[in-house]
C-alpha positions as CSV (number, residue, x, y, z in Angstrom):
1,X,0.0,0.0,0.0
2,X,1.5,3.2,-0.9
3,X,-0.1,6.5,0.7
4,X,0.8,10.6,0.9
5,X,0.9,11.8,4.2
6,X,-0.5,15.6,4.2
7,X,3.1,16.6,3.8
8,X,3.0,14.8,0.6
9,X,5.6,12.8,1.9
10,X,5.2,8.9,0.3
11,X,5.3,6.2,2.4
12,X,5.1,2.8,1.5
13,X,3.2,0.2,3.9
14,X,3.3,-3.5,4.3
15,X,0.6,-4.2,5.8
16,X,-2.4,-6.7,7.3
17,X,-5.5,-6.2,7.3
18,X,-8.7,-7.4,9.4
19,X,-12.2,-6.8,8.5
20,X,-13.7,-5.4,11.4
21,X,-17.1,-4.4,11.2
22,X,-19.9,-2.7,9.0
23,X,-20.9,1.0,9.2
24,X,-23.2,3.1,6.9
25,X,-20.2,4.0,5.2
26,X,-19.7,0.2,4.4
27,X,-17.1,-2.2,6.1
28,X,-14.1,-1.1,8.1
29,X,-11.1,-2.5,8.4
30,X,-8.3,-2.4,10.9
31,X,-4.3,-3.0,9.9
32,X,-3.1,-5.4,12.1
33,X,0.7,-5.3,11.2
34,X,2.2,-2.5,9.2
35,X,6.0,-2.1,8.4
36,X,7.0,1.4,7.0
37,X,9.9,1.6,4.0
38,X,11.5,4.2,2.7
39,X,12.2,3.9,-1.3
40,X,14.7,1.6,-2.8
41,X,16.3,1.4,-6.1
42,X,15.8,4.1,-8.4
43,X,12.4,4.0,-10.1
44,X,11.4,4.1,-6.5
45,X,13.0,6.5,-5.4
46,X,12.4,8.7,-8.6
47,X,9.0,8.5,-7.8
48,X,9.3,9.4,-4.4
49,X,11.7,12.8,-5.4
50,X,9.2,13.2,-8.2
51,X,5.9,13.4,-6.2
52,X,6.8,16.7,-4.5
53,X,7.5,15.2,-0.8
54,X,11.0,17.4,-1.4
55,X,10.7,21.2,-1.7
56,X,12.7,22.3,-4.5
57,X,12.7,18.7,-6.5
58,X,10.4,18.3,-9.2
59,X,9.8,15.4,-12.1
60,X,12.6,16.9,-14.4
61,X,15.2,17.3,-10.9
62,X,14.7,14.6,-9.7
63,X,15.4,12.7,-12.7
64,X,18.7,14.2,-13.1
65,X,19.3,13.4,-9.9
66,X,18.2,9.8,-10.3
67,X,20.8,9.5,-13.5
68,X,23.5,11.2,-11.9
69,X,23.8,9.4,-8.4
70,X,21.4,6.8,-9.2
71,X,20.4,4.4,-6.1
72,X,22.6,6.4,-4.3
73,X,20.5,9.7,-4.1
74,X,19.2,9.8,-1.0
75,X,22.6,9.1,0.7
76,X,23.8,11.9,-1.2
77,X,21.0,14.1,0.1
78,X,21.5,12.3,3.7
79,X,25.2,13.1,3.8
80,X,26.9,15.4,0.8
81,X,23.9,17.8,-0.1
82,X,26.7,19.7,-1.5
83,X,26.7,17.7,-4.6
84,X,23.3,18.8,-5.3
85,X,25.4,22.1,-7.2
86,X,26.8,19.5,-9.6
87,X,23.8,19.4,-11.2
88,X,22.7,21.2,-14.0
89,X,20.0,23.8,-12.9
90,X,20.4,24.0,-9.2
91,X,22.0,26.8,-7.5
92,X,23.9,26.9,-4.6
93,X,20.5,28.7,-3.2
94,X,18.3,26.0,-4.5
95,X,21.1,23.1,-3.1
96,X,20.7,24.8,0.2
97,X,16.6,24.9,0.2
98,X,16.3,21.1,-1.0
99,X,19.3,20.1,1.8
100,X,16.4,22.0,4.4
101,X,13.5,20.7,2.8
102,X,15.2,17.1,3.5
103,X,16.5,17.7,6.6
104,X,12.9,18.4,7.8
105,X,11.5,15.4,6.4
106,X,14.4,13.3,8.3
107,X,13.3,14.8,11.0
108,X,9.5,13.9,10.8
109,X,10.6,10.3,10.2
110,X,12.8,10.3,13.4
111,X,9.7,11.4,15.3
112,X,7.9,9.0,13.7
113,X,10.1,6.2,14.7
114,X,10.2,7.9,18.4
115,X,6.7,7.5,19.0
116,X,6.4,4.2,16.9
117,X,8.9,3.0,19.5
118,X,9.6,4.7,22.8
119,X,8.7,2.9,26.0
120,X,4.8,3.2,26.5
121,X,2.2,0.9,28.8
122,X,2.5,-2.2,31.1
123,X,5.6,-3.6,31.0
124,X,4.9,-6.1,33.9
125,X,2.5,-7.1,35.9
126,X,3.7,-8.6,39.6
127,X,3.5,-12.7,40.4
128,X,2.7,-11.9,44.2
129,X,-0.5,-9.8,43.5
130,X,-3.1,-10.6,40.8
131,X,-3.7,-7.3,38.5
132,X,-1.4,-5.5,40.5
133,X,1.1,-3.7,38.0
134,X,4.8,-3.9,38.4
135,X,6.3,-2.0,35.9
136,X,5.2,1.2,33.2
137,X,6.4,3.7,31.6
138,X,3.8,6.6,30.4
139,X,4.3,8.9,28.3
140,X,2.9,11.9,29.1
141,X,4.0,15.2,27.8
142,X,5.0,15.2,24.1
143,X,5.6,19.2,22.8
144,X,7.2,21.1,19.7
145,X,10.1,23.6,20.5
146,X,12.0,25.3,18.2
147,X,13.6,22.5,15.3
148,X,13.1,19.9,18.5
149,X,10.9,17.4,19.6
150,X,10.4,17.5,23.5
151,X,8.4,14.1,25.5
152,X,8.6,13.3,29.4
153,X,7.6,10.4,30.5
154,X,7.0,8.4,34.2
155,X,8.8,5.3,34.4
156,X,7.4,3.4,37.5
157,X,8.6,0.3,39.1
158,X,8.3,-1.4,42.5
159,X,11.7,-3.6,41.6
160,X,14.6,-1.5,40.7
161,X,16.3,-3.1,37.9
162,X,13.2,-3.1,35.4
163,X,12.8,0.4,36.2
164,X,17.0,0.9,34.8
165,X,16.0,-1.3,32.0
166,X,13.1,1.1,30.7
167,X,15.2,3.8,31.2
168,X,18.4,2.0,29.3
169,X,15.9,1.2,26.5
170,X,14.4,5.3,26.5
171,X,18.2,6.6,26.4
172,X,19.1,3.8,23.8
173,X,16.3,4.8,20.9
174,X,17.1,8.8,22.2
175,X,20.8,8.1,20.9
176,X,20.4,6.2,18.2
177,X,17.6,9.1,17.1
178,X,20.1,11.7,17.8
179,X,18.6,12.7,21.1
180,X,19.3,12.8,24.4
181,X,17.9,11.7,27.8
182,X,17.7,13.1,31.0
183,X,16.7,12.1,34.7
184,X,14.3,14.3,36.7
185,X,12.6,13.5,40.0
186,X,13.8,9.6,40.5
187,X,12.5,8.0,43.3
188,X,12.9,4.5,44.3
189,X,10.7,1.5,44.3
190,X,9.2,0.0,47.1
191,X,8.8,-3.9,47.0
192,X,6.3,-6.0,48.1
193,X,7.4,-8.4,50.8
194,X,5.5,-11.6,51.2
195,X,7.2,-11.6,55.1
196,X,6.1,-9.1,56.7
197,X,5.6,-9.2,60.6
198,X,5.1,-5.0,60.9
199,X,2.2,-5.5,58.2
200,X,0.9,-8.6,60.4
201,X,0.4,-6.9,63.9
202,X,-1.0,-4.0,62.2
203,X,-3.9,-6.6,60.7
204,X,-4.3,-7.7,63.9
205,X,-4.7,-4.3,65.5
206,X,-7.2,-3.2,63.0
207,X,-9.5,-6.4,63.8
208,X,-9.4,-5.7,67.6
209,X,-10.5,-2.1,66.9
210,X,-13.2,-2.9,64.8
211,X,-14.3,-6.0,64.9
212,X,-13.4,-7.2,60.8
213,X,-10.2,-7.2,58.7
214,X,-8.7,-4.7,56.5
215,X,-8.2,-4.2,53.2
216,X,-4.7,-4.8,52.5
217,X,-3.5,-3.5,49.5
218,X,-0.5,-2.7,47.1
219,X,-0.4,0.5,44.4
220,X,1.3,1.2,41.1
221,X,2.6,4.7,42.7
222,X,5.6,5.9,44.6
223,X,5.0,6.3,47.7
224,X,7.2,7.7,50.5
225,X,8.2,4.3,52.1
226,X,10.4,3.6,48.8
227,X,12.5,6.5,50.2
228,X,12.9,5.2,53.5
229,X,13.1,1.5,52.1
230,X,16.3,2.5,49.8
231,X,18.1,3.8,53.1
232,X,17.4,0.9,54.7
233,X,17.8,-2.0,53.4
234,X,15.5,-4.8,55.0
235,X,13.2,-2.3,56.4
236,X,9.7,-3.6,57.3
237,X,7.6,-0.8,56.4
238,X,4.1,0.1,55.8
239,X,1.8,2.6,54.3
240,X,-1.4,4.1,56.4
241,X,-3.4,7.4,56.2
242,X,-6.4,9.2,56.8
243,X,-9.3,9.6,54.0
244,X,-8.5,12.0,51.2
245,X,-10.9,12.6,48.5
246,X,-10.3,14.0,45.1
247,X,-6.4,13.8,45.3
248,X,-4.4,15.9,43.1
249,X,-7.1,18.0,42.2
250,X,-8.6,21.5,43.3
251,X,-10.8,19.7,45.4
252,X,-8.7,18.0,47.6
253,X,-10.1,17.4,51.1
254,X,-9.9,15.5,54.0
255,X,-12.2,13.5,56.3
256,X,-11.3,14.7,59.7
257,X,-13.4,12.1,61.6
258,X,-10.9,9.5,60.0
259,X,-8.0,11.7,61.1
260,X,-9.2,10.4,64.6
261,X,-9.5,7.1,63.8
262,X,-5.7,6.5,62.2
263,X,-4.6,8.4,65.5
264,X,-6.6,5.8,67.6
265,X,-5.3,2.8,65.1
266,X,-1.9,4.2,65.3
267,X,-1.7,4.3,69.0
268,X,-2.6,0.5,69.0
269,X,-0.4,-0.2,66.5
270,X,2.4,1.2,68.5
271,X,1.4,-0.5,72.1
272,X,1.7,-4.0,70.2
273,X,5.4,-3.4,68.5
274,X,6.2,-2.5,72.1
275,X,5.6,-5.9,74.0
């Protein structure tokens, strides 16, 4: 399948398709694999040059470019742009408008492959806890500066090493795209512990207060306890609070009748670790 992006850039797809369902506008269909290639050989890539995806390249240039450099031409416009002047018609001004025009489009495929494949989703889900997730990366901020692509994105990870090996893979495509990668506010994970005698006094606690068990349960967040946890290896640690609504929002509040009870659940919690 060959298609032209609004750019008029020319892509060609290999691709699979599924027949999904029936509109009124007739069936649909879904791809379910696609592979992008740039041109090869040159009545491909005289096509490509011819269609207009370059600024500054028409039918007639881009066939003397195609007889001059042959397969070779876009290596040539890649890396020596400079022998564009060799050729009848252009002008050191025109050489330098087509080695823009090109540059731009290199750029909109290395965005292209960024997005196609930076780290994004579930990465792992944890073997102690059903549906509790281990490991993701999100991608969350993706902006246009000026002749840059900018994207920040959360890598999150109760286990330490799968957390590095996101982050190896993000600084990995960065390079390799020309790009770079940098760290901003890294906190540790916090592992779940299948042992944990602090977690199993404070069960007990609960159920003489009030009368039933709690819920116990683990998050896909950091949480302060992953701080603490990395200074202290071994530590037995666990996470309580009062009831906050709406977190993260305008409308954050508190209950304060349950800032009573975690004071009175607290104060038990303490008299058993003392005996």
């Amino acid at each position: 399948m060959r298609i032209l992006t609004e750019n008029r850039e020319r892509l060609d797809f290999v691709a699979a398709y599924l027949l999904t369902h029936e509109t009124m506008d007739g069936e649909q269909f879904a791809a379910d694999e696609v592979e992008r290639h740039m041109p090869t050989g040159e009545t491909e890539i005289l096509n490509y040059l011819a269609s207009g995806v370059v600024r500054g390249i028409g039918p007639a240039t881009a066939q003397k470019l195609v007889d001059r450099f042959g397969a070779d031409t876009l290596d040539v416009l890649d890396g020596e742009p400079e022998k564009l002047k060799t050729i009848k018609g252009i002008t050191d001004k025109r050489a330098r408008e087509i080695a823009e025009s090109w540059r731009e489009l290199a750029g909109l495929r290395r965005v292209l492959d960024f997005l196609t494949l930076v780290p994004n989703g579930i990465y792992a889900m944890s073997m102690d806890i059903p549906g509790l997730v281990q490991t993701s990366c999100n991608l969350g901020v993706l902006e246009t500066l000026e002749g840059s692509l900018r994207a920040v994105s959360s890598i999150r990870s109760s286990i330490a090493s799968q957390k590095k090996m996101i982050y190896a893979r993000m600084e990995a495509l960065c390079t390799r795209l020309g790009g770079s990668v940098r760290p901003a506010g890294d906190y540790p994970g916090w592992q779940y512990q299948r042992q944990s005698p602090l977690r199993d006094t404070m069960v007990d606690a609960f159920r003489a207060l009030y009368g039933h068990d709690p819920e116990v349960k683990a998050i896909h967040a950091g949480l302060e306890c992953g701080l603490f946890a990395d200074k202290l290896p071994g530590l037995d640690a666990v996470s309580i609070g009062p009831q906050m609504l709406e977190i993260h929002t305008v409308r954050e509040r508190m209950s304060i009748s349950s800032v009573q009870r975690t004071w009175t659940y607290l104060c038990e919690v303490l008299k058993r670790l003392q005996k």
